[in-house]
Structure formats: C-alpha cells, structure tokens
ROKOL-837635 format. One record per residue (C-alpha): residue in three letters; x, y, z. Coordinates in steps of 0.25 Angstrom, whole numbers, plus 5000, padded with zeros to 4 digits. Example, Ala and Ser with C-alpha at 12.3 -4.5 7.8 and 13.67 -1.06 7.14 Angstrom:
ALA504949825031
SER505549965029
This chain:
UNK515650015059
UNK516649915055
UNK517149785060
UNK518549765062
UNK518749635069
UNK518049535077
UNK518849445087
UNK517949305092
UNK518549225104
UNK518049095107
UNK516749145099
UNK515749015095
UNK516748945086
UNK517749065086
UNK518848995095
UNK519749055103
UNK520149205096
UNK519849245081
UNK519749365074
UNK519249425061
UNK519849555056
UNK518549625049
UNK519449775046
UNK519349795032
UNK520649855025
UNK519949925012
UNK518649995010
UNK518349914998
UNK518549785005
UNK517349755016
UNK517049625016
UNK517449525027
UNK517349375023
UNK517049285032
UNK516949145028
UNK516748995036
UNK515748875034
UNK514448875040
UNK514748845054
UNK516148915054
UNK515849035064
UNK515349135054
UNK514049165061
UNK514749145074
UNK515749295069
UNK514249345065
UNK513849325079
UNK514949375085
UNK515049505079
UNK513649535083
UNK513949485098
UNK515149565099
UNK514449695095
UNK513149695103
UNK513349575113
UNK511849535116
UNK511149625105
UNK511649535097
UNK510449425101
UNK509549545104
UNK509849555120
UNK509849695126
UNK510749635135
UNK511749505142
UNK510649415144
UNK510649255146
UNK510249225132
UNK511349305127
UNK512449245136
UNK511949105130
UNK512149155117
UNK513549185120
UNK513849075128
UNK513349005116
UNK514449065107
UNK515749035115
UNK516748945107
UNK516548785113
UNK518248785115
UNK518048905125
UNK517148835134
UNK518348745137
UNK519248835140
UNK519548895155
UNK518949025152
UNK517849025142
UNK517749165133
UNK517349225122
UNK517349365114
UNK517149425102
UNK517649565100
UNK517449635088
UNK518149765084
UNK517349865075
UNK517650025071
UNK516450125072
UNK516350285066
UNK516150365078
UNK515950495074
UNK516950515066
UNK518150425070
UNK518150265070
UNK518250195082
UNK518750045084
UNK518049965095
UNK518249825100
UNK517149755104
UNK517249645114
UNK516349515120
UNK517149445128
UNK516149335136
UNK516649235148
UNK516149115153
UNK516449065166
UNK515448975173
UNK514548955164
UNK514449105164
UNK514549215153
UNK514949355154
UNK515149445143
UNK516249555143
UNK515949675134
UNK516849795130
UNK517249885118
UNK518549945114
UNK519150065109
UNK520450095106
UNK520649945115
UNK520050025129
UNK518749985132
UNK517450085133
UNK517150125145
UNK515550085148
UNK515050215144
UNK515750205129
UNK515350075127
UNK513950105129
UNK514150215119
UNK514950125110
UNK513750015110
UNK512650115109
UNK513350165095
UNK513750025091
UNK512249995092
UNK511850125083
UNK512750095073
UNK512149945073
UNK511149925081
UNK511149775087
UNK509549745079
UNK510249755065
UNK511249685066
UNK510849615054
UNK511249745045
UNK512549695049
UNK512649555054
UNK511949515043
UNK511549355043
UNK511249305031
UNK510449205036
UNK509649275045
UNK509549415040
UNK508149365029
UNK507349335042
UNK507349505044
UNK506249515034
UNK505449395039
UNK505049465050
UNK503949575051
UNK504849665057
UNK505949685048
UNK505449815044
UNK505849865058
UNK507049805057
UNK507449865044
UNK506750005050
UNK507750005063
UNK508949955052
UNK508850065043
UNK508450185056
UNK509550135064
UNK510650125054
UNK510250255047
UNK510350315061
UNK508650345060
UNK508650265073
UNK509150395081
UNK507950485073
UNK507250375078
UNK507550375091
UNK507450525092
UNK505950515087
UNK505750395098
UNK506350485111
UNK505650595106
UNK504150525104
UNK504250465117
UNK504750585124
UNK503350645118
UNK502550525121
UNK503050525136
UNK502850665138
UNK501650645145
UNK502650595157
UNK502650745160
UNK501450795167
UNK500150735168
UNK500450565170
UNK498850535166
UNK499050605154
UNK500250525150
UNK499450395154
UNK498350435146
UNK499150475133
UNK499850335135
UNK498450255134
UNK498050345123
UNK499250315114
UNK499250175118
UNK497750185112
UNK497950275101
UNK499250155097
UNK498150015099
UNK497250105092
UNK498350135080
UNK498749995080
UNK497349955078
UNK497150045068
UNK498249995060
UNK497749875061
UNK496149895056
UNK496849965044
UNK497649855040
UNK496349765042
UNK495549855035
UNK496449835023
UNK496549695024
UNK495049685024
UNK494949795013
UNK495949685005
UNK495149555008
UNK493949635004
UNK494549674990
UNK494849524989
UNK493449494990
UNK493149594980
UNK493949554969
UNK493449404971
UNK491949464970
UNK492449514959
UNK492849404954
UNK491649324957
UNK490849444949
UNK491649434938
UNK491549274936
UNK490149274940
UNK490049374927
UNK490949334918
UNK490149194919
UNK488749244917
UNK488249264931
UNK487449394936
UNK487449434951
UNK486249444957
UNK486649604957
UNK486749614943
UNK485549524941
UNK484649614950
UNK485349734942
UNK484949684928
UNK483649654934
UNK483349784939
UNK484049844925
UNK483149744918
UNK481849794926
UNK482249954923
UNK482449924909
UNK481049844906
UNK480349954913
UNK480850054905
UNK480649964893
UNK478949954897
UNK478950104899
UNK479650124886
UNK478650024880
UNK477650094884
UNK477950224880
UNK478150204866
UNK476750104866
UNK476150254871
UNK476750324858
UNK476550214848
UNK475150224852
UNK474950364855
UNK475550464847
UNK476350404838
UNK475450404826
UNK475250574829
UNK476850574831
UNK477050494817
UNK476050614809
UNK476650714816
UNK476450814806
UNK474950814806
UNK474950854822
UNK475050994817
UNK473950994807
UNK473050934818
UNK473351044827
UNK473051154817
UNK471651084815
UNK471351074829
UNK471651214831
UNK470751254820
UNK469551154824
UNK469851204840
UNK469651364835
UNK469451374819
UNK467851334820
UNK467651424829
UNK468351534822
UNK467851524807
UNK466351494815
UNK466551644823
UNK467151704810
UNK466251694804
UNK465051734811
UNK465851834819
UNK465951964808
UNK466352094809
UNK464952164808
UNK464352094819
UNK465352154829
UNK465252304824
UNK463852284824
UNK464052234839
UNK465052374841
UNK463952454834
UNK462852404844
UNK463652424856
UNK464052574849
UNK465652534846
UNK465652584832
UNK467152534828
UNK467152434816
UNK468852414819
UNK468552354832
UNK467652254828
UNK468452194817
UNK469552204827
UNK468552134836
UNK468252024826
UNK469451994824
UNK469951984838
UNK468651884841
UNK469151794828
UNK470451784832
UNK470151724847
UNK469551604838
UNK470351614828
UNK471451484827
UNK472751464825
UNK472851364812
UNK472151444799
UNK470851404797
UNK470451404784
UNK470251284776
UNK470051194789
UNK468951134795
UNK468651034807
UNK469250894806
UNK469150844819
UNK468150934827
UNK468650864839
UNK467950894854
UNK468850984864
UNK469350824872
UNK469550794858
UNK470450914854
UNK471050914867
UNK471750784865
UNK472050824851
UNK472850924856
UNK473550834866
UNK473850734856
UNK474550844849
UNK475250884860
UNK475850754862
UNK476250734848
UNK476950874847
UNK477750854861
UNK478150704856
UNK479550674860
UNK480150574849
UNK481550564856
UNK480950534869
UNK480250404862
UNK481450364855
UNK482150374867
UNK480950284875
UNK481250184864
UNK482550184864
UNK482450164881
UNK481450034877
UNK482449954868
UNK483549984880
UNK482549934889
UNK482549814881
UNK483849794878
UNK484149814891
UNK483149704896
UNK483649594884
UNK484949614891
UNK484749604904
UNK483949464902
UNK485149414892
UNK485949444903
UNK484949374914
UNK484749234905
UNK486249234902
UNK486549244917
UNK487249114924
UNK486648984929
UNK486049004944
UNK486848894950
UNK488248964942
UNK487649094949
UNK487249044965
UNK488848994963
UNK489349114960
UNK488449194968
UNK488749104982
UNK490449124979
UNK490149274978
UNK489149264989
UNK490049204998
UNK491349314992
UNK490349424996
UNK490049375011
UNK491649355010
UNK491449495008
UNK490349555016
UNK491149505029
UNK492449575024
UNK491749685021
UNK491149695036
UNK492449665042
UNK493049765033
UNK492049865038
UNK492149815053
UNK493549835053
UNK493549975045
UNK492650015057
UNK493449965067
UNK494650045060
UNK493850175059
UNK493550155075
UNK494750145076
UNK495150265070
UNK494050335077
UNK494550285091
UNK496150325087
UNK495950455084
UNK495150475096
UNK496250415104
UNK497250495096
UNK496450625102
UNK496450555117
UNK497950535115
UNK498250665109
UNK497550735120
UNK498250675131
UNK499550685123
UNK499250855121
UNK498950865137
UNK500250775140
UNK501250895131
UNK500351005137
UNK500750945151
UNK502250905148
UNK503150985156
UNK504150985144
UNK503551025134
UNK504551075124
UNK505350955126
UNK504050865121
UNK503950975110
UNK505250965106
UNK505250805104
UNK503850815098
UNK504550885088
UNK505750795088
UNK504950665087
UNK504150745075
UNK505450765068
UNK506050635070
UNK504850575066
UNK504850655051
UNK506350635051
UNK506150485052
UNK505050485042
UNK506050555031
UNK507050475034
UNK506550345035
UNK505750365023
UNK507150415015
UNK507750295022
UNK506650195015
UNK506650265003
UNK508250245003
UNK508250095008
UNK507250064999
UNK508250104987
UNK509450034993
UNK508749904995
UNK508349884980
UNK509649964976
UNK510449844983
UNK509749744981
UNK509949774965
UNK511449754968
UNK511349614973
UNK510049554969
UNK509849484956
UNK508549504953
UNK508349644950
UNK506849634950
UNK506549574964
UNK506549694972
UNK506649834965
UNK505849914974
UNK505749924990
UNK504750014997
UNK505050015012
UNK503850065022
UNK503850165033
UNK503950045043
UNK505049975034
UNK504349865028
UNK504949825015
UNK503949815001
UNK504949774989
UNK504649784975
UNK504949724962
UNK504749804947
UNK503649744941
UNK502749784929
UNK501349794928
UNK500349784918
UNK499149864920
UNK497949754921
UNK499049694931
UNK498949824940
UNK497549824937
UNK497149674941
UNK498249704954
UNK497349834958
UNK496249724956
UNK496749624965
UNK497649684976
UNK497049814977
UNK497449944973
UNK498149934988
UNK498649814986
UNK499149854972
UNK499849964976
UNK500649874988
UNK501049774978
UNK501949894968
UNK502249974980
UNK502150124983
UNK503050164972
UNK502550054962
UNK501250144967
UNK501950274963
UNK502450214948
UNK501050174946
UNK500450314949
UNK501650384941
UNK501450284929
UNK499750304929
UNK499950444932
UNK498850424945
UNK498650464959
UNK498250334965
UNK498150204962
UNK496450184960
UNK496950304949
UNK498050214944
UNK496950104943
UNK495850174935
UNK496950234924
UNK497350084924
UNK496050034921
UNK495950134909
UNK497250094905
UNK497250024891
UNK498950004891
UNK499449894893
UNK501049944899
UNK501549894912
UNK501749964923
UNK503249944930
UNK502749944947
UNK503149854959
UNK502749714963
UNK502949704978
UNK503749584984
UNK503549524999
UNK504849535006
UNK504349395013
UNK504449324998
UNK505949364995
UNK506749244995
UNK507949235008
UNK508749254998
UNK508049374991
UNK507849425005
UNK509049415010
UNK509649504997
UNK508549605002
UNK508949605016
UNK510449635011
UNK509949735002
UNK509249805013
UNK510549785022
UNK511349855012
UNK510349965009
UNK510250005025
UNK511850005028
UNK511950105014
UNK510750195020
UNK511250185033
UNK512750225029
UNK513250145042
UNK514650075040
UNK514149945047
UNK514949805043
UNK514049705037
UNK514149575041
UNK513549455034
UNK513349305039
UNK512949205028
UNK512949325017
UNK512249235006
UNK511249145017
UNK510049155006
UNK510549224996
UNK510549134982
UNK511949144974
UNK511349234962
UNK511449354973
UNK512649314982
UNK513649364969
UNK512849504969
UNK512849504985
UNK514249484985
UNK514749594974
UNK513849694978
UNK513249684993
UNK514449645002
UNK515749734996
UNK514549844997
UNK513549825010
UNK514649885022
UNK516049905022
UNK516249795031
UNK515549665027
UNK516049545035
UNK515249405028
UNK515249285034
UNK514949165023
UNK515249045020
UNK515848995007
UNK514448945002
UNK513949095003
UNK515249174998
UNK515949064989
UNK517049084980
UNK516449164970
UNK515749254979
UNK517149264986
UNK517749324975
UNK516649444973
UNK516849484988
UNK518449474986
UNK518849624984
UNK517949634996
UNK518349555004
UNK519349615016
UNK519449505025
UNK519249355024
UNK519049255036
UNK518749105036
UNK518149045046
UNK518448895048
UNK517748795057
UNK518248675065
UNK517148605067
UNK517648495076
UNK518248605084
UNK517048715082
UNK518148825080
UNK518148935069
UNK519548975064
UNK519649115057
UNK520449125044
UNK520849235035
UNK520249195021
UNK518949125015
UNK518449035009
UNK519149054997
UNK520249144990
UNK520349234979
C-alpha cells in the first residue's frame, strides 16, 4: 500500500483546501518530510489520515456513535463555523496490489453541520466512479487485512505515545496479533478458531442435554485449569520464600558456628558421641585389666607352655604306665594262656604289648618324673589355662588398645569442644533469632504443604472432570447427525493447530533475530541487548552478554536457586552452560562446578526487565521491533512517524537517521520539528528525501499554511 496524496478541507487548523502530494518519483528516495513547530497542525495530518481511512475505528468505535461525532465536531476548522454552510473533508488517495495489478483508490470523509447536526458522508473511488455498496464492503474488509485498525501504531507511529505499549501487561498480545495479522497467521488462525468451534458446538445436533451437560463440564474442567494454574504458581512462590528462609538459617548456622556456638543438635550429638566413646573406653579398660592380670605373665613365657603340656601328659598317663610295665610281664600272661589251655607264646607278647600301649603316653618318658602330681580339678584347669594361652589373639588386643586411646581421644575432644563453646547469653540470642527464623519456617512449610495439597485435589478433581467431559463430549459425536463433517474439522483444527505451532515458533525464532539484528544498526551500546528470547505467549525476556566466574555461578545457584539461576541466563544461556560443562542438567552442571578447581569465566546472559529500559532505550526497542515485523512480514505498508525522536537522546538520533528511516518502508512520511530533525540530521536524510512540506502557523488566526520546503536547505 502506498499513499499517494491526502487532501484536508477546513480540517482543525487546515483552512479552507490543502494538499500534500506523498507519490514518490524514485525507489531510492522514500522519505516525506514534513516539518512545523509544535502547534503547527502536524498531529492534526497524523490524525487525519487515520480518520480518513477507518472513520470511527480510528477511536476504537465499531460504529457512528455520539462520542465519535464529538470527536469530529471537535476537529472542524473555527473559520468554518462562520461560514453559511459548515464542511469538512479529508480525502486521501492510496494505491493497493490486488492480486496482481495496482489499483488507485480515493478515499473520502466529507462531514456537514447544519443545526447543530453532524452527518458524515463516506465513499471510495476508482477510476473517479464510486463503488457500488457491495465493492466497498469488499474494499474495507481488505483494507482492514492489510492493516488492521488495532495496529495502527506499526504505521502511524507516535513517537510520544508508542513506549506506553510495553507499560501494559498485555503488550504481548498485542505484539502476538501484530506479527499473526501482518504475516497473514491471522487467517490460520481463523481457520483453527471456526473449526474448534464448529467441534465444540457439535453437540447442537442431537441430544440438547448432552450439549448442556458437555457445556457445564467444560466450563468446570476451565475454572478447574485456571485454578490449577494458579496453585502452581503459588506453590512455587511458596517453594521460593521457603528457600529464602533456608539460606538465612543457613546463615544464622554458619555465624552461630564461625563464633564458637553449638546447637543444641550438635550439643546432644557430641553428647551421645561422648557417651558411646566412654563406654567403649570402660570396656576397653576393662579388658586389657583381665589380660594384665590373667594371662599375660603365661603369654610373655610363651615358650615354656609346651613343656608343661608334655609333663602334664606324662604325670596324667606315664605313672601309671612304667608302674603296669613293670609288674605286667610276659610270663605271667603265657602262664595265664597255659592255665586256660591257649598254648601260643606270640599271642601274648602280641597281648602285652597291646595292653601297654592303651597306657602308654604320648611325650617319652624316660628320664621324667612328677613335678606337679596335681589332683584331676587341678589338672583340669591346667589344661584350660593352656588352652587359653595357645588360642590368645594378640591382634585382637592390639586392636582393643588402639579402640581405648580413640576412646580417649575422642572424649578429650569432645569436652575441648564443650568448654570452648559460647557464652549462654551469646547462645539464648542466637538461639531466639533462629528460633523465631524456624517458626518463620514451620508455617511456610505448612502453608507450602496446605497448598501442595489443595494442588494435588486439584489435579485429582480435573482429571475426573476431564473423564465427565470427555464422556459427554464422545456421546455428543456418536449422536452428531454429521458426523464426517465433525471429522473432517477435527482434523482441520489438529492441523491448524500444528501449523500454528511451527510457524509461530519459526516466526519467534526469526523476530527474535531481527530485533537484535536491528537494533545493532541503530543502537550505541552494543552490549545492552544482545539476546532476545520470545515465549510461546509472546512475552519479551532480553539479554545482555555477560561473563561468569564459576564461584559467581556458584554463589547465584546459592542464592536464586538452581530455577531461578537458570531464568536469570535464559534458555539458551542454559544451553551454552550444558555445551561448556558437557552436562545434562543443571544440579549436573552444579556438582562438576563444585569439583572445579579453574578459575576461567564462563561467557552466558544476564537478563534485563523490559520495565527498567529507559523511554528512550525503550523507544529504540520498540522501533527495533517495528522494523523487524514489517521485514518478517514482507508487507509494502507506509510508515508514518509523529515526533520521530520524542525520547530518543542525540547519541542515537544520527544512527536512527542513516540507517532506520532510508531502510524501514518504502514510504516513510515524518512529521518533526526542527528540534528533533535539525540541520545536521537534515542533511543525512537528504538523498532520501522525495518530498518536503513546511507547515506554518498563524496563531492569531489559528490557520496552518502548507509550503514546499523545510526548515532548512541543502
């Protein structure tokens, strides 16, 4: 679309008939300079252009209403009123690509006022004969797609009031709808709209309970999804003011510490560490007392035990044997044999010999005799002292001797540690802040838990309702008398709704690109924004480059949060940090931190609040943005600009004016004064610059004459 002329009649200060001529005669040169003093009728063109195409749209009236005919009655040139017959009109003349030929269209407002009545007279022309009521419904309903009357602003901008777009909460729609409508998304958007609704309604056919049921189950399963939207963002706030609290128990923990003090935690813990350790110290004790006076004086002559035991062998069996050999002898037995009438003298030697050696003992005999001649109690517990001499563990007593002077050591420390604890008063101070810190606590936890549970019956309550609605929704399509038509939309709306989802998400991706791209042509500092990140619901997160030490990203994990952290660098901040550690999540990136012994920096993000740009700073964004949309978009849309440099300092205004305005459209009309566009900006847009106009203000007669120059000559 282009702008070829505008005519104003008796228009606010605009007397009588005046023209501007906007056609440009060379690619190359696009820019329209308009210049006037404050007060001069600049904003009175700005307004008139915006009246003549869209009559009340323009003040955001569907239709003529009273507010809008005071508006215009408002704008009616003083003179006229004492005139017989009091008029006004604007009529602007644009060019539009239809299809594939260019059309010229005059657009006209002509308005009466005749007893203290207004009545406005509308019509568009082409090829100077008027369209019929059918082709100007069409004409307006594709003026209105190229341009829809919401975003003006992307072409009647106003320098003065296009910041206060971001001071609202709902600029991301308005950026959302921008970007959809003049990317042409709108129409996929449409499409999914009709289509969902036509599914959603289909319950109209057959059974009317059905639908009224379906229709108080969705609007359940919606309060329940809003609710649910909500708890989770409570839950996380909690979950954030509880981590707060952490970190200054924490804190308290450390100073209570660092200044000598023991919790009563750790007071009853190096008591009951204290009591273990003096137990086994007693038992210990004890122990080696047994060994020092029991066996130790056997286990230090060793040597000897085996000695004893071969005595005792001999004085158990050895008596007896040398008393039997002796008066047992061979004779004797063959004489027993003889008298029973055995007459073999082998066998009883082999006799003999047999009986001997049942008594015979193990140790030799010869040259001993009794030491001891100890009774059977007595030898007994010579035996079992040997016993436990023989099966003596040495290791196992070194290692009971070695567990006494750890006992003891143990039990020095912990009573170094006890007498060199804190004052009582110092600690009943400390311990009241952390008690109070720690009730602090305990109710956020409780609310924390309250609303985790309300969350969770939430959930619970949801799905069921998601079941209820789901049912009702299935017996509506199984009673829907067209059936193939619900299908074939269903299908539609799945596609449009995937198609939307690429695209937007390319779109984003894109506009994110541009943005920074353009705003490193006409922004100084190169560092203020080098990163934009655009959600799914278009809110705007911009970044700056910044470097990172590791205990820096440390202590921020500390204090923010891993969450919080990963906000503050952004998702791809988050991405570089995982490529750069070679991790899969950030508590991963967190622990190889902590082992980390190198003190590089890491090159992230550091987010920044749109809300605390400067006017000016936001105001370069804003154009930034304007500029990246009409270059996704691909529209050929004029771009009109009141007050171009309203906030904008003079460090930007040079780089504005070489690189935005010979660059944004090919067709820029800017309306300035010679404060904003002074001569040295003048001479950068020059070889722009196809047509000039200055506008010049009686003010005793409050009339604006139009005249074919600006402010100054080159």
């Amino acid at each position: 679309m282009k702008i070829n002329k505008i005519k104003l009649y008796n228009f606010s200060s605009y007397e009588g008939e005046n023209v501007f001529d906007f056609s440009l005669e060379s690619e190359n040169k696009n820019i329209v300079l308009i210049g006037g003093k404050n007060g001069a009728g600049k904003t009175s063109l700005f307004t008139a252009i915006k009246v003549a195409l869209y009559g009340p749209l323009a003040y955001g009236y569907v239709g003529t209403n009273s507010y809008y005919i005071s508006k215009i009655k408002d704008l009616i040139n003083s003179k006229a009123f004492q005139q017989n017959k009091v008029e006004m009109e604007v009529q602007i003349t644009i060019s539009l690509r239809i299809e594939r030929e260019i059309r010229e269209y005059a657009i006209t407002r002509r308005w009466n006022y005749t007893r203290q009545k207004l009545v406005e007279e509308y019509y568009v022309e082409r090829d100077e004969n008027k369209l019929s009521e059918q082709e100007l419904s069409y004409f307006q309903n594709y003026l209105k797609s190229i341009v829809p009357p919401d975003l003006f602003e992307f072409f009647l901008f106003d320098g003065e009031e296009v910041g206060n777009i971001f001071s609202s909460s709902s600029y991301n729609t308005y950026v959302k709808n921008a970007v959809f409508t003049l990317c042409g998304m709108d129409v996929f958007e449409i499409i999914r709209k009709y289509t969902s609704g036509y599914v959603s309604k289909v319950g109209d056919v057959g059974n009317d309970n059905l639908h009224t049921e379906y229709e108080a189950a969705k609007k359940e399963v919606e309060r329940l999804e809003e609710r649910e939207v909500n708890l989770r963002k409570e839950i996380k706030e909690k979950q954030t003011s509880l981590n707060d609290i952490d970190i200054k128990i924490t804190e308290i923990e450390t100073a209570f510490k660092n200044a000598g003090g023991i919790t009563e935690k750790e007071k009853k813990r190096l008591e009951a560490k204290y009591k273990i350790a003096e137990t086994t110290k007693v038992e210990a004790t004890a122990k080696i007392k047994m060994f020092v006076e029991g066996i130790m004086p056997f286990v230090i002559v060793g040597d000897l035990v085996e000695q004893m035991k071969d005595q005792l062998a001999f004085e158990e069996k050895g008596e007896i044997y040398n008393y039997i050999s002796e008066k047992l002898v061979s004779d004797d037995i063959k004489t027993f044999f003889m008298n029973e009438g055995i007459n073999d003298e082998q066998m009883a030697d082999r006799m003999l010999t047999m009986l001997l050696s049942k008594f015979k003992p193990e140790v030799d005999c010869k040259n001993r005799s009794v030491l001891f001649d100890l009774s059977k109690a007595e030898l007994n517990y010579a035996h079992g002292m040997i016993s436990s001499i023989e099966n003596f563990d040495v290791n196992e007593m070194i290692r009971v001797v070695n567990e006494r002077i750890q006992a003891s050591d143990t039990t020095a420390e912990i009573n170094r540690k006890l007498k060199s604890a804190m004052r009582e008063e110092d600690a009943i101070r400390f311990a009241e802040k952390e008690n109070r810190i720690l009730k602090e606590k305990e109710d956020a936890t409780s609310k924390y838990y309250e609303t985790k549970k309300a969350y969770e019956d939430t959930l619970k309550e949801l799905e069921i309702q998601r079941k209820i609605k789901d049912r009702i929704f299935q017996s509506i399509k199984n009673n829907a008398q067209n059936k193939h038509v619900y299908e074939l939309s269903a299908g539609l709306s799945t596609i449009m709704d995937k198609l939307l989802m690429k695209k937007t998400t390319t779109l984003r991706t894109r506009l994110e690109e541009l943005i920074v791209q353009n705003l490193k042509h006409i922004y100084r500092k190169n560092n203020l924004i080098t990163h934009i990140e655009i959600t799914d619901d278009f809110q705007f997160n911009l970044y700056q480059d910044e470097s990172y030490g590791i205990d820096e990203i440390l202590y921020l994990m500390k204090n923010l949060g891993t969450a919080g952290f990963c906000e503050l660098i952004g998702e791809q901040g988050t991405k570089r940090l995982f490529e750069v550690s070679s991790a899969n999540s950030i508590v991963e990136v967190k622990t190889l931190l902590e082992k980390c012994n190198d003190s590089k920096s890491i090159r992230l993000f550091k987010k920044i609040e749109l809300n605390r740009l400067s006017k000016g700073e936001r105001q370069i964004f804003i154009l930034a943005l304007y500029w990246a949309i009409i270059i996704l978009s691909g529209q050929d849309i004029p771009f009109i600009i009141d007050t171009p440099y309203a906030r904008i300092d003079a460090n930007h205004r040079k780089e504005i004016s070489e690189k935005f305005f010979p660059n944004i459209s090919k067709q820029v009309i800017i309306l300035s004064t010679d404060e904003e566009i002074n001569e040295e900006y003048y001479k950068i847009l020059k070889p722009y610059i196809c047509k000039e106009y200055m506008l010049i203000n009686d003010e005793n007669q409050n009339r604006t004459s139009v005249e074919n120059h600006y402010f100054f000559e080159v």
